[in-house]
gemmi code that builds the backbone of each chain (N, CA, C; Angstrom):
import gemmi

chains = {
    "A": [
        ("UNK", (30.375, 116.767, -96.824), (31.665, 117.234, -96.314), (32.754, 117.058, -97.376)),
        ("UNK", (32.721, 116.177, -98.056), (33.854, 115.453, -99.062), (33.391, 116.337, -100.362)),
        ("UNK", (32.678, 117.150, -100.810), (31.938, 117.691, -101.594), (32.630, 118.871, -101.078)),
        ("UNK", (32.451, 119.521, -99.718), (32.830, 120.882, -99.405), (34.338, 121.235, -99.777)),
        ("UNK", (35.228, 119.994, -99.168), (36.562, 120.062, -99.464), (36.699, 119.924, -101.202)),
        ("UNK", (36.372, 119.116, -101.957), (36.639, 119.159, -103.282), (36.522, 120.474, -103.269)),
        ("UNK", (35.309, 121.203, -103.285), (34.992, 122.618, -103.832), (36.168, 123.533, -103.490)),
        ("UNK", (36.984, 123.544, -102.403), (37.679, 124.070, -101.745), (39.006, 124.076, -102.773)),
        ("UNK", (39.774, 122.728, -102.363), (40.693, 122.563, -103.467), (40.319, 122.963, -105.108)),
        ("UNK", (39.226, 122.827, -105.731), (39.319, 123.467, -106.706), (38.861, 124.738, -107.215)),
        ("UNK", (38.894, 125.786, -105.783), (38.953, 126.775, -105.636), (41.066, 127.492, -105.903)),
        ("UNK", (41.126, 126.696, -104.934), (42.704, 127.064, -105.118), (43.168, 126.635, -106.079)),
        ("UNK", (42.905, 125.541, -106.859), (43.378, 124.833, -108.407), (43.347, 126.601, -109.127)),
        ("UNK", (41.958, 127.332, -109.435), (41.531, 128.126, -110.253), (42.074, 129.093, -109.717)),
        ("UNK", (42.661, 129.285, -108.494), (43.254, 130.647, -108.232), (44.926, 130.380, -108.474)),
        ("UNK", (44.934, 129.502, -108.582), (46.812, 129.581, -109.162), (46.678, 129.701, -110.304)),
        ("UNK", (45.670, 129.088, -111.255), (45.801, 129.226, -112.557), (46.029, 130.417, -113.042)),
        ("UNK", (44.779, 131.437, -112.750), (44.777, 132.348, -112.548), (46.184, 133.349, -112.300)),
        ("UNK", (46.672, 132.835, -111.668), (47.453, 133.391, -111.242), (48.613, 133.420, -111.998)),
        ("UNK", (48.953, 132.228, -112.228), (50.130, 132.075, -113.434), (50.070, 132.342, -114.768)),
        ("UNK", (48.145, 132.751, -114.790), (48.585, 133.448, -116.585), (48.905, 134.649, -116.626)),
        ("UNK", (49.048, 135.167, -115.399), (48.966, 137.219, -115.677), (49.875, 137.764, -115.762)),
        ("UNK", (51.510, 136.799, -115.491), (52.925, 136.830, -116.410), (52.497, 137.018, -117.734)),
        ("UNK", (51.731, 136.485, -118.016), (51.557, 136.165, -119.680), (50.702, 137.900, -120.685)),
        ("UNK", (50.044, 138.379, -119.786), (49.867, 139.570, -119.710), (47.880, 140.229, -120.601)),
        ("UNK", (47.842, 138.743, -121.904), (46.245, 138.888, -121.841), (45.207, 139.327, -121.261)),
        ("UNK", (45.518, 138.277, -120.129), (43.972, 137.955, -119.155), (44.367, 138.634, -117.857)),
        ("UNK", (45.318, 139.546, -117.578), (45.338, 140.039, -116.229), (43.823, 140.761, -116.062)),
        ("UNK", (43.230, 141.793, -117.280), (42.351, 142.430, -116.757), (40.947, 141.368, -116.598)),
        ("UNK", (40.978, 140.101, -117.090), (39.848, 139.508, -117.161), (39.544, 139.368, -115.967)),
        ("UNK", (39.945, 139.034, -114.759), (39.594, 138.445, -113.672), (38.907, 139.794, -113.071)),
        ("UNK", (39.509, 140.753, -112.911), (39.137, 142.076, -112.109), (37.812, 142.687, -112.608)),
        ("UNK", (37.904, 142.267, -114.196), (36.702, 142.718, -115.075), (35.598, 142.099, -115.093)),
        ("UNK", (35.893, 140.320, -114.084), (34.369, 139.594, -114.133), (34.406, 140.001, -112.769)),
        ("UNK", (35.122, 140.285, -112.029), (34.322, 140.611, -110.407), (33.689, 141.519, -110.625)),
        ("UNK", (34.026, 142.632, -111.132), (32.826, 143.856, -110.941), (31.882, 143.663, -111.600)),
        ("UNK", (31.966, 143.196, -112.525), (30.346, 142.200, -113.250), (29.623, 141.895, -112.773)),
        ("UNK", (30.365, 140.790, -111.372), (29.532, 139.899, -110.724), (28.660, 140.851, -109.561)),
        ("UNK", (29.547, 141.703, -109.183), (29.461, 142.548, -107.796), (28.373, 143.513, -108.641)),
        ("UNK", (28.472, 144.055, -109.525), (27.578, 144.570, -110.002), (25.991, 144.019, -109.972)),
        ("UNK", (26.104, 143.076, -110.713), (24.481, 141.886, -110.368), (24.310, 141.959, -109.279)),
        ("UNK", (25.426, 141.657, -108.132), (25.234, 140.984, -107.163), (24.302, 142.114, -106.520)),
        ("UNK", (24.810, 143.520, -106.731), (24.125, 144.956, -105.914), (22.606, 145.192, -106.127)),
        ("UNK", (22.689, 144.665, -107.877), (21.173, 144.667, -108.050), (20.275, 143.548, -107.498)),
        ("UNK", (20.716, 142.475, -107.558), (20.151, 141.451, -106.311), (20.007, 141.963, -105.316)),
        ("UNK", (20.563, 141.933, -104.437), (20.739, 143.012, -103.372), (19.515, 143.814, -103.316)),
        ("UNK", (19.413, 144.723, -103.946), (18.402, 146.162, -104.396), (16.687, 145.631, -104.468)),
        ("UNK", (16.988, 144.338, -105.185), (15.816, 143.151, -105.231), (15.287, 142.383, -104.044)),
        ("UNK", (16.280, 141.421, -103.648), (16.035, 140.806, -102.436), (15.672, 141.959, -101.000)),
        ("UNK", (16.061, 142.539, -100.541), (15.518, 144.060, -99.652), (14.321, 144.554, -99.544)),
        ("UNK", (13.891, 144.270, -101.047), (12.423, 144.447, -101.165), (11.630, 143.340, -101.026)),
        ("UNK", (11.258, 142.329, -101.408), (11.481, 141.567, -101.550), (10.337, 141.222, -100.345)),
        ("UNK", (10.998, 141.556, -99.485), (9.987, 141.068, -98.184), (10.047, 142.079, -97.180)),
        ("UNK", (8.655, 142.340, -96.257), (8.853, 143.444, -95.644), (10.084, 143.824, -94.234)),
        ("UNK", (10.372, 142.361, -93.881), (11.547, 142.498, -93.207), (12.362, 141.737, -93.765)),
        ("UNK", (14.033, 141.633, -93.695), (14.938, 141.129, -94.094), (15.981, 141.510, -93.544)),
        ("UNK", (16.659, 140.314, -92.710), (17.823, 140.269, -91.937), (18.655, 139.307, -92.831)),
        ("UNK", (19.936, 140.201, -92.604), (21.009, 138.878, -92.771), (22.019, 138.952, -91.441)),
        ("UNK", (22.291, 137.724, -91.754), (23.216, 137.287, -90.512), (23.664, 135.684, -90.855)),
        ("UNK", (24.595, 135.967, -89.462), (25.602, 134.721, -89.490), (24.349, 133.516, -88.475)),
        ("UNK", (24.618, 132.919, -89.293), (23.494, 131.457, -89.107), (21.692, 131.790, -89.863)),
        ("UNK", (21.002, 130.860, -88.918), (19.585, 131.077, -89.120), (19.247, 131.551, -88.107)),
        ("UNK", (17.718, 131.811, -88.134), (16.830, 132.189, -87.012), (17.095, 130.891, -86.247)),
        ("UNK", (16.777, 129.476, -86.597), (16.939, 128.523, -85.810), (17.986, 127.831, -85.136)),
        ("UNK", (19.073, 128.710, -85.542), (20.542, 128.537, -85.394), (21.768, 129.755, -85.581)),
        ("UNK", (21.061, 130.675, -84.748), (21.994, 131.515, -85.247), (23.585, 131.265, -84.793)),
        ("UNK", (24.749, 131.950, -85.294), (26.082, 131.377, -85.504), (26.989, 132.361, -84.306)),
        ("UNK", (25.994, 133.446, -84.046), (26.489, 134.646, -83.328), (26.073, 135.186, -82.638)),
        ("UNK", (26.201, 136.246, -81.415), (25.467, 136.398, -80.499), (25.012, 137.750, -80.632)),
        ("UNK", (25.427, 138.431, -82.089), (24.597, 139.826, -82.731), (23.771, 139.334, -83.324)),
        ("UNK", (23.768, 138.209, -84.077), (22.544, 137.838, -84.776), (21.643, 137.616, -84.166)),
        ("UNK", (22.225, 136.126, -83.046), (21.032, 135.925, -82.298), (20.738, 137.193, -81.331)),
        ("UNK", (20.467, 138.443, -80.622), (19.829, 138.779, -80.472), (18.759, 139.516, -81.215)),
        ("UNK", (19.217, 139.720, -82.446), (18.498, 140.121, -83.394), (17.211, 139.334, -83.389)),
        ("UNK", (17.487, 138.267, -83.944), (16.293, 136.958, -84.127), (15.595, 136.625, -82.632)),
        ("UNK", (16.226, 137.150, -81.340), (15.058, 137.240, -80.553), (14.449, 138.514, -80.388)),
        ("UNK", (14.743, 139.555, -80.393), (14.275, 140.530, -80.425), (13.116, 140.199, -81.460)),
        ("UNK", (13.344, 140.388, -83.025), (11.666, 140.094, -83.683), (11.234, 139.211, -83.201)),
        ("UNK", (11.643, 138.111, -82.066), (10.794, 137.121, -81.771), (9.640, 137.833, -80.506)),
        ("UNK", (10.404, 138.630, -80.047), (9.802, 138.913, -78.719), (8.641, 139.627, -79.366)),
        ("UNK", (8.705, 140.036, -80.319), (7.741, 141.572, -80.979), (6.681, 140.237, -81.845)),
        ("UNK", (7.438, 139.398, -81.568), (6.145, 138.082, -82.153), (6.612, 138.392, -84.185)),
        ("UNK", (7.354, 138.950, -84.344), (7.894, 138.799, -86.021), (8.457, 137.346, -86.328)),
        ("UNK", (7.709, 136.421, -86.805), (7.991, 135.462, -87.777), (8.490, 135.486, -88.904)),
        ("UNK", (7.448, 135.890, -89.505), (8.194, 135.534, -91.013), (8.774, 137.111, -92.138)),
        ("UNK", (9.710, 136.254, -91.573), (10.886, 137.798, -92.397), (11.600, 136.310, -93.141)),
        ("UNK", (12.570, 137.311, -94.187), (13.476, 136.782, -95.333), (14.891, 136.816, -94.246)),
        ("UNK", (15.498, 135.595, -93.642), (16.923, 135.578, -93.156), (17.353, 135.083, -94.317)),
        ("UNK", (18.572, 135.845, -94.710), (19.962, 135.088, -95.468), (21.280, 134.962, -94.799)),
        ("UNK", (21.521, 133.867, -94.731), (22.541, 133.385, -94.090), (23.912, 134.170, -94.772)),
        ("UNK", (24.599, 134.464, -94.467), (25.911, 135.301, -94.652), (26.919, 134.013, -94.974)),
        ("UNK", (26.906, 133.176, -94.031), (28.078, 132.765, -93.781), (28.186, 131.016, -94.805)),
        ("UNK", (27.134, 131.068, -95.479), (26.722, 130.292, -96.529), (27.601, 130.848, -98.048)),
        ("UNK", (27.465, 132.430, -98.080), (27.955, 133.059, -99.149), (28.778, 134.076, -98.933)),
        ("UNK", (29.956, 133.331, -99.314), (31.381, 134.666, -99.060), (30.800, 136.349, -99.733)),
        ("UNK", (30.317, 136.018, -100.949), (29.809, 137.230, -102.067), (28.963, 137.927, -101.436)),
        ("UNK", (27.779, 137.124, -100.812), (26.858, 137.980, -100.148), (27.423, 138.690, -99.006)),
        ("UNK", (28.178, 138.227, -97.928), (28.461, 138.166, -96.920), (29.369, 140.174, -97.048)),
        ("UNK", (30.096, 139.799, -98.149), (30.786, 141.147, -98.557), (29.967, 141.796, -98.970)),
        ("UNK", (29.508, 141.728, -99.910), (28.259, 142.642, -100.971), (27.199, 143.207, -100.498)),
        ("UNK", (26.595, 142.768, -98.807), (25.841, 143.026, -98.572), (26.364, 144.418, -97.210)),
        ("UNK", (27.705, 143.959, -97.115), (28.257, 145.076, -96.489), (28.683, 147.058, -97.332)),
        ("UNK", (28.681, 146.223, -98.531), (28.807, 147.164, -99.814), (27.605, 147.967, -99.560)),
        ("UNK", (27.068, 146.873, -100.197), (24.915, 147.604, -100.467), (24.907, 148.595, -99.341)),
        ("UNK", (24.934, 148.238, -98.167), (24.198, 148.368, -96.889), (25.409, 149.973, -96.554)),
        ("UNK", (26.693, 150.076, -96.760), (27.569, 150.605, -96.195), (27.830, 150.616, -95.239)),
        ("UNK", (27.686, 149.462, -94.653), (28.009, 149.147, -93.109), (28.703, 148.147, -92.745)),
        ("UNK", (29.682, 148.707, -91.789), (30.561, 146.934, -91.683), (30.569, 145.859, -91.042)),
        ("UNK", (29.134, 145.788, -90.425), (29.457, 144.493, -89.449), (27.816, 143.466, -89.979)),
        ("UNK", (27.941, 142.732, -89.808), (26.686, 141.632, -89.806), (25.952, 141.297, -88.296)),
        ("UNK", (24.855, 141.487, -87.836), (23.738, 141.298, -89.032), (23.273, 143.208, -89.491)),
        ("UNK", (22.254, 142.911, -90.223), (22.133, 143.752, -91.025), (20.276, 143.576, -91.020)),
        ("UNK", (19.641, 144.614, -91.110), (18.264, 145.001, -90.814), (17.627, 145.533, -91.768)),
        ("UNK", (16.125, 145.089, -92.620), (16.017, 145.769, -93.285), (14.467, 145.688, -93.202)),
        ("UNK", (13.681, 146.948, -93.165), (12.217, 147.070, -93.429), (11.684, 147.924, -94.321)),
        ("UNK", (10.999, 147.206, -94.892), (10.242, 147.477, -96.434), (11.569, 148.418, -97.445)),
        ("UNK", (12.500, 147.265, -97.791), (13.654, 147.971, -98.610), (14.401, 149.036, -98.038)),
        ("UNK", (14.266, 149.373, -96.495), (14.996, 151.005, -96.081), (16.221, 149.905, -95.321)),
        ("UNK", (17.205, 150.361, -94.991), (18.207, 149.803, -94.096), (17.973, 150.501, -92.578)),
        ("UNK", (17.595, 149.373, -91.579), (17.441, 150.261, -90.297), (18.604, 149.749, -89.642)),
        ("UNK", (19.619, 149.034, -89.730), (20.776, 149.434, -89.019), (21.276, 147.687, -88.680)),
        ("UNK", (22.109, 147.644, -87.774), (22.598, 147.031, -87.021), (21.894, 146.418, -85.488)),
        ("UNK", (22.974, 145.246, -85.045), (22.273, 144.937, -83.676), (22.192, 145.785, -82.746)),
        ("UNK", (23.103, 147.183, -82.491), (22.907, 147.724, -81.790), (21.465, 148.692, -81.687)),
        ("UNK", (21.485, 149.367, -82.829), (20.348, 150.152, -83.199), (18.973, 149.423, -83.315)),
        ("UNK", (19.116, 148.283, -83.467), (17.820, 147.488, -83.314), (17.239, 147.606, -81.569)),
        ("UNK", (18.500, 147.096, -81.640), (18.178, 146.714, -79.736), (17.383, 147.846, -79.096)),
        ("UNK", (18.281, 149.309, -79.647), (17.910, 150.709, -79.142), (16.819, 150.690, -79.376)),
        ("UNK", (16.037, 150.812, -80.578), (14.967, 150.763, -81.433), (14.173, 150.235, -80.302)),
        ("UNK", (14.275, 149.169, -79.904), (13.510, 147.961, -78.689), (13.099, 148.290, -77.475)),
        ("UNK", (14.135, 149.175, -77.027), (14.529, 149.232, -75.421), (13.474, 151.333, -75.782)),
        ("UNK", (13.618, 151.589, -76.954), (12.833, 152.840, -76.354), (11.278, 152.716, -77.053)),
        ("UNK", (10.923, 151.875, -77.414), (9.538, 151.887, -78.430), (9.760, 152.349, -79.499)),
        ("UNK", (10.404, 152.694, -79.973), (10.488, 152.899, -81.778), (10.125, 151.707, -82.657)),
        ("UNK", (10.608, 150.276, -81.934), (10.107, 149.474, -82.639), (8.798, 149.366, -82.887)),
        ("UNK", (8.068, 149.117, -82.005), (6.520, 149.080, -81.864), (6.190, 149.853, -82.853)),
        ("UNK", (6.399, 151.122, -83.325), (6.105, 151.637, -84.023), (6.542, 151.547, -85.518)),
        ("UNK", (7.833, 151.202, -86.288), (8.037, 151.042, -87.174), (7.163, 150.043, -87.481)),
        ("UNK", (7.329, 148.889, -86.451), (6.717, 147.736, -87.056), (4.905, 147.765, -87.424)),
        ("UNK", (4.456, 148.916, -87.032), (2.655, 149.200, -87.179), (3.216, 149.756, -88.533)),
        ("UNK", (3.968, 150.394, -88.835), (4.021, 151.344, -90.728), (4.198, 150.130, -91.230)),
        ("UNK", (5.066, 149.231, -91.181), (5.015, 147.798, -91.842), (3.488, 146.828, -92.081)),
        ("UNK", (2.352, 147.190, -91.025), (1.778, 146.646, -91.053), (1.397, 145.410, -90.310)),
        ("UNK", (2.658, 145.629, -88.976), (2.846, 144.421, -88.093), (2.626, 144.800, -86.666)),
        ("UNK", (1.576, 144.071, -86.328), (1.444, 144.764, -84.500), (2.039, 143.483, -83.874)),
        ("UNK", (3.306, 144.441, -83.233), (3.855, 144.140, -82.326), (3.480, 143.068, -81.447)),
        ("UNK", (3.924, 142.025, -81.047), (2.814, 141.223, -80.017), (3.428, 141.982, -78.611)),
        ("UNK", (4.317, 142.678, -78.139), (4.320, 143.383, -76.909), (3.280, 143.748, -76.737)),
        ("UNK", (2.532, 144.864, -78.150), (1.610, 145.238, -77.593), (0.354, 144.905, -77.443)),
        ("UNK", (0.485, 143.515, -77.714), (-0.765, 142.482, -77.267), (-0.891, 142.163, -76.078)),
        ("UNK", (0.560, 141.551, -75.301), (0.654, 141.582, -74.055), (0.689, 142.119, -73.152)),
        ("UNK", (0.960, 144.208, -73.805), (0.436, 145.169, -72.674), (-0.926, 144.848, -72.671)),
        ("UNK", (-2.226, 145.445, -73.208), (-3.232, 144.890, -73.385), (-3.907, 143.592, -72.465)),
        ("UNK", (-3.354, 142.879, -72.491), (-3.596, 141.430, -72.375), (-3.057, 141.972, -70.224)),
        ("UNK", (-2.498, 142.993, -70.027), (-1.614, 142.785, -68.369), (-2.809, 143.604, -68.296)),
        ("UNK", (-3.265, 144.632, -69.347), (-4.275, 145.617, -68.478), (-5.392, 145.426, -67.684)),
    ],
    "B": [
        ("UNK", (49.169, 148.245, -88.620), (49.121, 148.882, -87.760), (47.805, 148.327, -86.802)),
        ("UNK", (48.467, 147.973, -85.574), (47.199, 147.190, -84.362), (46.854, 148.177, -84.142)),
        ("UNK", (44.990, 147.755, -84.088), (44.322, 148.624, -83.642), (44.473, 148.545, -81.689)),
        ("UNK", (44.079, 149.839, -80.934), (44.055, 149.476, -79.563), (43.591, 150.300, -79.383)),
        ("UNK", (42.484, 150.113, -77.955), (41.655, 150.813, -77.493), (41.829, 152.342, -77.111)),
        ("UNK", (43.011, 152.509, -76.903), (43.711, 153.972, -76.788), (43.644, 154.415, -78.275)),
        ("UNK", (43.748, 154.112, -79.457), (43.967, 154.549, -80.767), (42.493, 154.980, -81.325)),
        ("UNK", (41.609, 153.694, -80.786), (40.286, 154.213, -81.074), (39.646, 155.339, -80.244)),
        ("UNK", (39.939, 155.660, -79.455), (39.527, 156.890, -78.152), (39.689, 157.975, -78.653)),
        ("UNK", (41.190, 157.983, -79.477), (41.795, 159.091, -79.682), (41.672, 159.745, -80.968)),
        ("UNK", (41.358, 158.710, -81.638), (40.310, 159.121, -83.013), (39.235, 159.365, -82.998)),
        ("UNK", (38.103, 159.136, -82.204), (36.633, 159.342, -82.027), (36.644, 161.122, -81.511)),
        ("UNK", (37.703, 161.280, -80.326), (37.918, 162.575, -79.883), (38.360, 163.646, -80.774)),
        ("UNK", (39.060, 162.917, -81.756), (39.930, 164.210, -82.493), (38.574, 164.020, -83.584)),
        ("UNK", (38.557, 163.232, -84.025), (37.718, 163.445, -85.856), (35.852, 163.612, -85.411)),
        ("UNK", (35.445, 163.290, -84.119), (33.812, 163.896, -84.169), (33.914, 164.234, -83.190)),
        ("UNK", (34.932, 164.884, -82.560), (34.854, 166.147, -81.284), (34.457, 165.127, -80.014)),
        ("UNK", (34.353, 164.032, -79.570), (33.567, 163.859, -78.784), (34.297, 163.997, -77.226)),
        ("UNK", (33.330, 164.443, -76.365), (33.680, 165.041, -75.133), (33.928, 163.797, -74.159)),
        ("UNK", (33.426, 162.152, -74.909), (33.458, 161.374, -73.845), (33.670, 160.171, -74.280)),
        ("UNK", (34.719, 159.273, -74.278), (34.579, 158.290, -74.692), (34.988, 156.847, -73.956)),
        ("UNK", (34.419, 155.787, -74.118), (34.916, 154.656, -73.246), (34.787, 153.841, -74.466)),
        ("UNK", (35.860, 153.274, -74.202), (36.660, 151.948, -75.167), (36.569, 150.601, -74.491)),
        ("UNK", (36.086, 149.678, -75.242), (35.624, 148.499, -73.763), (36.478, 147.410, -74.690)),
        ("UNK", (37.866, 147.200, -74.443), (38.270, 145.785, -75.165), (37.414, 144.519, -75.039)),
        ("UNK", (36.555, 143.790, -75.569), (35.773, 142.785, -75.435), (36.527, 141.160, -75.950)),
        ("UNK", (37.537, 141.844, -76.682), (38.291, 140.342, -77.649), (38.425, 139.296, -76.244)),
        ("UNK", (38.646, 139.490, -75.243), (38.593, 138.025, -74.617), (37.359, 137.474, -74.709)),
        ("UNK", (36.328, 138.000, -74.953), (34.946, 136.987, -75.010), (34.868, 136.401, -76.230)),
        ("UNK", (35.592, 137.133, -77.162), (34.998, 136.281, -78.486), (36.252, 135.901, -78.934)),
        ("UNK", (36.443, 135.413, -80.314), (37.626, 134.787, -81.028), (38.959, 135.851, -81.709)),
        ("UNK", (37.840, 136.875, -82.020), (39.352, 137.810, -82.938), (38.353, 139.647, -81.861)),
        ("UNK", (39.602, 140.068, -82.125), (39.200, 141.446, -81.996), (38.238, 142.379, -82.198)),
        ("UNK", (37.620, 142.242, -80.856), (36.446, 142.768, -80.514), (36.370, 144.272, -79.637)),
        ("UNK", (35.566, 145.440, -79.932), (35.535, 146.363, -79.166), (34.089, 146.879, -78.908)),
        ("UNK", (33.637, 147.469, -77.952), (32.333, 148.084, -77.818), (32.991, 149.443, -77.418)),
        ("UNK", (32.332, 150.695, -77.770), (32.298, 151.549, -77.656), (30.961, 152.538, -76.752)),
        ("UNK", (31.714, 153.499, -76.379), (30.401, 154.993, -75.748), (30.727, 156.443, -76.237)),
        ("UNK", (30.131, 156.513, -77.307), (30.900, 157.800, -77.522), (29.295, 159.005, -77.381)),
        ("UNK", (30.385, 160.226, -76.731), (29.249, 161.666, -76.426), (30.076, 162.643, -77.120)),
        ("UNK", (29.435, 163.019, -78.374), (29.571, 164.232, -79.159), (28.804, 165.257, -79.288)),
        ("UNK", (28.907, 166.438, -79.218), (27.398, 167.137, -79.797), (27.743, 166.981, -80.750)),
        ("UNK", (28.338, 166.674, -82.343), (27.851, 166.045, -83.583), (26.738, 165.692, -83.649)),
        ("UNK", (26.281, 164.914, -82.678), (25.089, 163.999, -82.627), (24.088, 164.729, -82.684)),
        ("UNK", (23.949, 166.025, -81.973), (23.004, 166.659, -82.027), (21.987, 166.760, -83.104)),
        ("UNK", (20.994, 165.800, -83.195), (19.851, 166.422, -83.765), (19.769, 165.120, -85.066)),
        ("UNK", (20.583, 164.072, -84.744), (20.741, 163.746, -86.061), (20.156, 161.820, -85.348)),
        ("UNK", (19.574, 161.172, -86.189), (19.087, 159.907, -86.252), (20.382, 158.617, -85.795)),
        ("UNK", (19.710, 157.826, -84.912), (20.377, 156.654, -84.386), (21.280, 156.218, -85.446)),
        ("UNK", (21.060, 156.221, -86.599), (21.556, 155.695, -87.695), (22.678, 156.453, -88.316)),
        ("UNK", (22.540, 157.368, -88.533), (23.332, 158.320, -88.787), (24.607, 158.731, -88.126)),
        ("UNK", (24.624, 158.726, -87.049), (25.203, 158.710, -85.694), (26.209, 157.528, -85.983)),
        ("UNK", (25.992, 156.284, -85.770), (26.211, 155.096, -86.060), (27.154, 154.966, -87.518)),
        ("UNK", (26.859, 155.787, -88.070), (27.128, 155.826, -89.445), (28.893, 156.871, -89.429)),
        ("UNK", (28.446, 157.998, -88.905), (29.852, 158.673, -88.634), (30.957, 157.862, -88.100)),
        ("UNK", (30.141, 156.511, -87.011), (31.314, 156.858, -86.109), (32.175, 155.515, -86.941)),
        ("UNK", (31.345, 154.804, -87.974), (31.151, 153.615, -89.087), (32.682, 154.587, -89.769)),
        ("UNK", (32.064, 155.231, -90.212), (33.167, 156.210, -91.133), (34.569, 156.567, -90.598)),
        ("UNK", (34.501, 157.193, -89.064), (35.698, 157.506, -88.061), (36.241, 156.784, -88.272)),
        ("UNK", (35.898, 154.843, -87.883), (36.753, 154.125, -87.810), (37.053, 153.135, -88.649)),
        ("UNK", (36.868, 153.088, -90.498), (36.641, 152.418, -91.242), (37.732, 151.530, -91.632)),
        ("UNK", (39.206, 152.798, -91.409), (40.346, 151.768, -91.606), (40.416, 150.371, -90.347)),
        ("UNK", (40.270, 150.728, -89.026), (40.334, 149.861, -87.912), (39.132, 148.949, -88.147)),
        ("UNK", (37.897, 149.112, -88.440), (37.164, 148.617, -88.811), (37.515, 147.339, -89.271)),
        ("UNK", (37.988, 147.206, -90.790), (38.622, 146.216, -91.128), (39.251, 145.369, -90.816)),
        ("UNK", (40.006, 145.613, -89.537), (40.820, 144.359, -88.988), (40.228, 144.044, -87.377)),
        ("UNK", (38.688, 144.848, -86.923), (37.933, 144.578, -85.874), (36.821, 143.647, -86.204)),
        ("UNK", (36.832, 142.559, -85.486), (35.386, 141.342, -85.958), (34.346, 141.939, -85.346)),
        ("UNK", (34.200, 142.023, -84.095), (32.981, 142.501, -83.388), (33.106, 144.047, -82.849)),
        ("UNK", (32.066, 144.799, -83.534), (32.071, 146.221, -82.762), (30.681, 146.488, -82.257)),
        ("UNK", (30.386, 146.886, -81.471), (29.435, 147.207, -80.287), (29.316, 149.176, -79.860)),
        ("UNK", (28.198, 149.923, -80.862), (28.372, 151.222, -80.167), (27.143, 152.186, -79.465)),
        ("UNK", (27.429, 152.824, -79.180), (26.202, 153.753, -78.168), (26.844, 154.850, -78.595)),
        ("UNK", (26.088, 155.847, -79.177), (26.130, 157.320, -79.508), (25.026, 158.589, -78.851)),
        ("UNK", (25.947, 158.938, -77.768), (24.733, 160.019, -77.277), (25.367, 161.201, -77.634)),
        ("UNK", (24.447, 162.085, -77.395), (25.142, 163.748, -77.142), (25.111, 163.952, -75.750)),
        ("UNK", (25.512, 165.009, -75.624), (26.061, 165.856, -74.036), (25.271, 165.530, -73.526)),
        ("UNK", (24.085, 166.365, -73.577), (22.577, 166.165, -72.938), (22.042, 164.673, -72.788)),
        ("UNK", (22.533, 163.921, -73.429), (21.328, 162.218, -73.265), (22.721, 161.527, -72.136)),
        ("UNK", (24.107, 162.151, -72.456), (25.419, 161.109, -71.449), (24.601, 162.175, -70.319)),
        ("UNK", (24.518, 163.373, -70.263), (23.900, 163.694, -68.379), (22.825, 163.209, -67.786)),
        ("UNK", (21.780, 162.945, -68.851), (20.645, 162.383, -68.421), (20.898, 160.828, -67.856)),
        ("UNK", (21.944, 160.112, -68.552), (22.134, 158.662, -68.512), (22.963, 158.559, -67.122)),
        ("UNK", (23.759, 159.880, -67.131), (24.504, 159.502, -65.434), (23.749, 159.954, -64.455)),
        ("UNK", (23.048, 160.307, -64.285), (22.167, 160.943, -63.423), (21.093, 159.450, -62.849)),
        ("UNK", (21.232, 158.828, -63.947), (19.947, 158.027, -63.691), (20.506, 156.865, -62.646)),
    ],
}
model = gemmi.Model(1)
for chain_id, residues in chains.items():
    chain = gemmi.Chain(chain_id)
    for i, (resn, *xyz) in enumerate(residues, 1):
        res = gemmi.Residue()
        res.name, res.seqid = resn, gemmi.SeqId(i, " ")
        for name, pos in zip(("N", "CA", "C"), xyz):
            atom = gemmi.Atom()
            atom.name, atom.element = name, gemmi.Element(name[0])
            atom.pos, atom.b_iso = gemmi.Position(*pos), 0.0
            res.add_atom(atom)
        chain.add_residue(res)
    model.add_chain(chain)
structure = gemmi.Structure()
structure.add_model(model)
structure.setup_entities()
């Protein structure tokens, strides 16, 4: 905790600094010129991590904790379909990601859905996805049977 | 400029035609400004959940920004008659 706050304050230390040299007229473009640097990497990360694994959610919290009640239905929904192991990245861990991944994705809200590198949407469109069988089916092109449809099976 | 549920109605209607819309203020359940939406366009016609989703992403990108939680359903003519019927 005492670690989080330092980081904090010398966040704002570096943003006044910042701030007070660009009277000076040098380094105004430096700052603007390392964000898109960074945001740049950051997209190709991005482009990387997506792939990366055949599902990949981000969202606010974990699967074991999610922070929100779009996420968490997200994380039960693949639960119900019996999906374990996907790549969650926590959003709310990383301001950069948290934005960048709204960039990547062109979408503005968190969480965020992704199978085999394609973007399938949001909590809503997931849910949809759920409620008409589309899931069941994306998730067989992935290579993942559904456990619903173990448990139809299993009622027959 | 506050966003309000009348502002978003009236943009969904004018910029993707849509014939039907319900604006559901939700911000008392959560912390900052929240809306769910129903919008029926034939725009929609013919075009992927995502896509759909994606226009209406675009419609409202400036409001967007100062909305935390948005919530939407995109039908066309034909899927809002089928849905009231039911």
């Amino acid at each position: 905790m005492n670690g989080l706050i330092r980081a904090g304050v010398s966040c704002l230390r570096t943003g006044a600094a910042h701030y007070l040299t660009r009277p000076a007229g040098g380094r105004v473009l430096s700052a603007p010129a390392r964000f898109l640097c960074a945001s740049a990497d950051q997209q190709k990360d991005l482009g990387t991590m997506v792939k990366k694994d055949k599902v990949v959610v981000f969202m606010k919290g974990t699967p074991a904790q999610p922070m929100c009640g779009f996420s968490n239905a997200v994380v039960q929904i693949l639960r119900m379909h019996g999906v374990d192991n996907y790549a969650a990245y926590n959003v709310l861990e990383d301001q950069d990601l948290r934005q960048g991944v709204k960039e990547f994705s062109n979408w503005p809200t968190i969480p965020q859905v992704y199978f085999n590198g394609e973007f399938v949407g949001g909590c809503d469109i997931l849910l949809q996805m759920h409620q008409n069988g589309d899931l069941v089916d994306e998730l067989k092109k992935l290579g993942i049977e559904s456990a619903l449809l173990d448990a139809e099976k299993e009622s027959k | 400029m506050a966003v309000t549920a009348d502002h978003i109605r009236d943009k969904l209607i004018k910029e993707l035609a849509a014939v039907h819309v319900d604006v559901e203020d939700t911000s008392p359940n959560r912390c900052a400004a929240s809306y769910k939406v129903l919008v029926v366009s034939p725009q929609f016609e013919g075009k992927p959940l995502l896509q759909r989703h994606r226009m209406v992403n675009t419609c409202l990108a400036e409001e967007l920004k100062e909305i935390h939680a948005f919530e939407q359903k995109t039908l066309t003519p034909e899927q809002w008659e089928k849905q009231k019927s039911q």
